[in-house]
C-alpha positions, 0 to 999 in steps of 0.5 A: 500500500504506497498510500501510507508512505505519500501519507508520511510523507505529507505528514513531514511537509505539513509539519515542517511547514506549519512550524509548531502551529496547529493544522486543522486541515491538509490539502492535497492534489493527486492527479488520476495517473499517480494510481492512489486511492482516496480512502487508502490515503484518508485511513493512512493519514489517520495512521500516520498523524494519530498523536503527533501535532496534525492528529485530528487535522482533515485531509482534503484530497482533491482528485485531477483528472489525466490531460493529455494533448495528442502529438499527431492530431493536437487535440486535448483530451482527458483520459478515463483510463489506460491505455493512454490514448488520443480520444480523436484519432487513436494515436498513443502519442501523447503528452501529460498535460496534467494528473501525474502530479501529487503536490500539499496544496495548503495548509489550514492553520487553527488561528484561520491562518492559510498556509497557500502553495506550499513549495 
């Protein structure tokens, strides 16, 4: 289950950002191609943050759908599934234009205090 080392892993970046604040709220984008599944990920989070300082903090996961552009045709299109394919014309040339990434978003912090981007 990779889902519990990308939840450890949003757990470092959460807490070295917050910097001893309290979060009350994690959010993350994980695009469609990145395989993770959602409640995997929540029940992970649960395991990863129980008492340390983000125990109790929601994990927001916002879902991206898999974009690609067709090399041969140009046309954009989002994907359902695999394999990776031009829903115009076939072509398994493509190019990710966006879901593969897995990125903290925000951070919510308990004085109402947004954490945005976090690089």
């Amino acid at each position: 289950m990779h889902e519990l080392s990308i939840a450890d892993a949003v757990f470092g970046i959460a807490s070295r950002h917050a910097d001893g604040r309290s979060v009350t709220r994690v959010e993350v984008r994980v695009g469609h191609l990145r395989q993770v599944v959602p409640d995997a990920l929540e029940f992970a989070w649960q395991l990863v943050t129980q008492g340390t300082e983000l125990d109790g903090a929601e994990l927001v996961i916002e879902e991206v759908p898999a974009t690609v552009r067709c090399e041969a045709c140009g046309v954009e299109s989002t994907l359902e599934g695999f394999p990776a394919l031009c829903l115009a014309c076939g072509s398994t040339s493509v190019d990710v234009l966006g879901g593969d990434e897995l990125l903290v978003d925000a951070l919510e912090l308990e004085d109402d205090e947004v954490v945005g981007r976090v690089p």
